[in-house]
C-alpha positions in Angstrom: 103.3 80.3 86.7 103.4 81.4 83.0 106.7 83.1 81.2 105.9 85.8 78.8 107.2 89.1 77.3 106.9 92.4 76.7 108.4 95.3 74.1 109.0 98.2 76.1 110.8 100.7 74.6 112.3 98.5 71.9 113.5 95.8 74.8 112.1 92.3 75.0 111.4 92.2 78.7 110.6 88.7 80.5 108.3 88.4 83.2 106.4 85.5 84.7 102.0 85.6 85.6 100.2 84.0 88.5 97.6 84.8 90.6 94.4 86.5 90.0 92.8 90.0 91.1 94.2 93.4 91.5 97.5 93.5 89.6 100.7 93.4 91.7 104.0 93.8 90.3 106.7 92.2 92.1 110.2 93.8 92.0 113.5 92.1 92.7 116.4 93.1 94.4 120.2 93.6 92.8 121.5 90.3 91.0 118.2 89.1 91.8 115.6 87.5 89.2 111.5 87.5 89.1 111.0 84.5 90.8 113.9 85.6 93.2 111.0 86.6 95.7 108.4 83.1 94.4 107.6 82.5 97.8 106.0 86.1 98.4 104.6 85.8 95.6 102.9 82.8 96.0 101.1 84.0 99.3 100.6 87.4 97.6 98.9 85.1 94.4 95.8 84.5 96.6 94.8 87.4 96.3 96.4 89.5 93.5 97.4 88.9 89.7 101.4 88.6 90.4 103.5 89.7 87.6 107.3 89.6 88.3 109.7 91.2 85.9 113.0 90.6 85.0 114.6 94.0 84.6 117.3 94.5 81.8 120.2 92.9 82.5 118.9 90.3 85.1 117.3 86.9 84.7 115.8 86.5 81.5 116.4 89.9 79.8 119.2 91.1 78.2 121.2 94.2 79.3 120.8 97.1 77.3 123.8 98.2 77.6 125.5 101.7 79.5 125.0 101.8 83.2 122.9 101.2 84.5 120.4 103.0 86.9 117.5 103.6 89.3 115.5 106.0 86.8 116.1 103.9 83.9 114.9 100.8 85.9 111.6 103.1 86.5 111.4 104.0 83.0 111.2 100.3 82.1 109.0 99.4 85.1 106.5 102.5 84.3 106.8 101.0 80.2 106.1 97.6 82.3 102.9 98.7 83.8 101.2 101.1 80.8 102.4 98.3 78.2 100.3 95.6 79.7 97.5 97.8 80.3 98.0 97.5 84.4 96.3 100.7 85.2 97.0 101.2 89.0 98.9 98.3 90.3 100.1 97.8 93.6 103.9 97.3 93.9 105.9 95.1 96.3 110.1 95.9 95.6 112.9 94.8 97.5 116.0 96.8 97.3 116.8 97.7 94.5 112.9 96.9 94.0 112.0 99.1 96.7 113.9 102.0 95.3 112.1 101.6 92.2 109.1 101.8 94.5 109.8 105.3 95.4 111.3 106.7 92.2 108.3 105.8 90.8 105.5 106.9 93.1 107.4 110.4 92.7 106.7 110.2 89.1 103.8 108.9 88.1 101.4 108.1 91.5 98.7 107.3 88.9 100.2 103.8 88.2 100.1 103.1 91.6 97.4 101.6 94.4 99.6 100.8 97.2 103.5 100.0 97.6 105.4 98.0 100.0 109.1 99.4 99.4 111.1 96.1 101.1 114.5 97.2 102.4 114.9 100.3 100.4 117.2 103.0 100.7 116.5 106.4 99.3 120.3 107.3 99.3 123.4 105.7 99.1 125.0 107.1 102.2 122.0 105.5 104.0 123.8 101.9 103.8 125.5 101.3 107.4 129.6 101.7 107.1 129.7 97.5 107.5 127.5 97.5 104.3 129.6 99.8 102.5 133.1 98.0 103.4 131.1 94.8 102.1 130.0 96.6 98.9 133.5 97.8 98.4 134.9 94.3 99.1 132.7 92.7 96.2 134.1 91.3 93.2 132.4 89.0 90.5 134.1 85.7 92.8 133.0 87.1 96.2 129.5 87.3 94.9 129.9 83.8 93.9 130.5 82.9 96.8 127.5 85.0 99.4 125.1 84.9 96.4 125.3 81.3 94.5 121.7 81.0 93.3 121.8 84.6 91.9 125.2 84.3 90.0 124.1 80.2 88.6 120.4 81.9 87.7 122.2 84.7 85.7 125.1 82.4 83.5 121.9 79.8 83.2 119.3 82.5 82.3 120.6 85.3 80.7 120.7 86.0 77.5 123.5 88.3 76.9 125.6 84.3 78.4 127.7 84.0 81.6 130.6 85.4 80.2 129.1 88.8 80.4 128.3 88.3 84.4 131.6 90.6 85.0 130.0 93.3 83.4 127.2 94.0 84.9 128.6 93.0 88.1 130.6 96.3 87.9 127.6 98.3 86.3 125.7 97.6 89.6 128.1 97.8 92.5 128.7 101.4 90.8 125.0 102.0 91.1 124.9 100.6 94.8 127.9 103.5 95.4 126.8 106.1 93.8 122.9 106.1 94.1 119.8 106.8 94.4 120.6 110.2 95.7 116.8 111.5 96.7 116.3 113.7 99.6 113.6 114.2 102.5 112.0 116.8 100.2 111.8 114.7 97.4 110.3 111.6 99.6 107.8 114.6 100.8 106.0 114.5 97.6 104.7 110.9 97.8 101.2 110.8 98.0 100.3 106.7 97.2 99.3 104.8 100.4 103.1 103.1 101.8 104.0 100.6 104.0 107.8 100.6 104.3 109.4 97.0 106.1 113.1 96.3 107.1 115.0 94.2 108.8 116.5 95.0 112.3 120.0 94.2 111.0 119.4 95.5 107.4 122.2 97.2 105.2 121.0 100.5 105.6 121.1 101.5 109.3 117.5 101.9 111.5 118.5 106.0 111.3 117.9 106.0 107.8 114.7 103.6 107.5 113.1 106.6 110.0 113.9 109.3 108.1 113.0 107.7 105.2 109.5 106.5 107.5 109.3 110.5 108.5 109.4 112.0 105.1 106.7 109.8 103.4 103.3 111.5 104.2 100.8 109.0 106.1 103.2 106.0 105.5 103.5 103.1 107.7 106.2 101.1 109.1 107.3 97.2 109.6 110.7 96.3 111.3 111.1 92.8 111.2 113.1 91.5 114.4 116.3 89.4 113.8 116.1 89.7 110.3 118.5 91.0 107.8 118.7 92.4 104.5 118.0 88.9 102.9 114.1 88.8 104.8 112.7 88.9 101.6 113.9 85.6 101.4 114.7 84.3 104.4 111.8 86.1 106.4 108.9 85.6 103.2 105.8 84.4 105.4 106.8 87.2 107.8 106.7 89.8 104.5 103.7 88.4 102.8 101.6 88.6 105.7 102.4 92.3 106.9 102.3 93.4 103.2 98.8 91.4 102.7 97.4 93.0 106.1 98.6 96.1 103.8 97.0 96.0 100.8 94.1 94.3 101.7 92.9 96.7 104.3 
């Protein structure tokens, strides 16, 4: 596994190589780093040239400062994929990742093969009222305490120092309240090949995950049993080996 970067758009933005083949761009979640989701990766790296990102304010990049957002996250991803000369890549996202995912098959559908979207949500009301109570409850010590390895990754790798953890703590929970705000129509338009997964006791409820299954032309879909939002962690050989069945067949 090889740290680099990449200019995009005037940003330095980090990103770790492994694997070869096909290239596969990996896509973390919210708080979440590259190597967040290594041990997908690693099955996936049998197969595919891996490249896992750090977006702009997580990991290894800086933030760029404003809020932040789901189209700008694209924007970079899309700068990502042309500025290394990708051509089509197939994209595995969770969350915030998997957001991405759509956003960006809506826009460009030439950069991409396949996509897994990995507990993705197309709209923010799509979170289960549980999820949203917890969301509401966060503050930069609660996520200290549920998400340790995130919050010690960002104060040890980020360049913008720990100190500035607070701040885009409150960037993102805005984000997670107030988008992505796509609709059925928009989701309608997808034409790249997608296999959505989710957990059974994900964030966003099972109602959602259909509709967002029903409004994807031709898509498939993976609910992983007794799992929860964190499967692409805690559920990875699970992931890797739906997602591989995926985008090898």
């Amino acid at each position: 596994m090889e740290g680099k970067r990449v200019e995009v758009d005037g940003q330095s933005v980090y990103y770790e190589e492994y694997g070869k083949g096909d290239p596969l761009l990996l896509l973390h979640g919210g708080f979440g780093t590259g190597d967040s989701l290594l041990a997908i990766g690693q099955q996936l790296a049998r197969h595919f040239r891996v490249i896992a990102p750090d977006r702009s304010g997580h990991g290894h990049t800086s933030d760029k400062g404003g809020p932040l957002t789901y189209d700008d996250m694209t924007t970079e991803t899309i700068g990502v994929i042309e500025a290394l000369g990708l051509g089509k890549a197939n994209l595995l996202g969770y969350s915030d990742g998997g957001i991405i995912c759509l956003l960006l098959a809506i826009r460009r559908p030439d950069l991409i093969a396949k996509m897994v979207p990995l507990s993705a949500n197309f709209h923010y009301n799509g979170m289960s009222p549980q999820a949203q109570g917890m969301i509401g409850g966060f503050t930069p010590e609660v996520m200290k305490m549920i998400l340790p390895h995130e919050v010690e990754a960002y104060e040890k790798y980020s360049p913008d120092g720990p100190e500035h953890f607070p701040v885009m703590f409150e960037k993102t929970k805005t984000m997670f309240t107030t988008q992505p705000e796509l609709t059925v129509e928009d989701l309608a338009k997808i034409t790249v090949p997608t296999l959505l997964m989710a957990a059974d006791r994900d964030m966003m409820t099972l109602e959602h995950t259909l509709a967002l299954f029903q409004a994807i032309p031709n898509a498939q879909l993976a609910i992983v049993p007794g799992a929860t939002h964190a499967l692409g962690m805690d559920r990875a050989d699970d992931v890797a080996s739906a997602a591989l069945r995926f985008l090898l067949a």
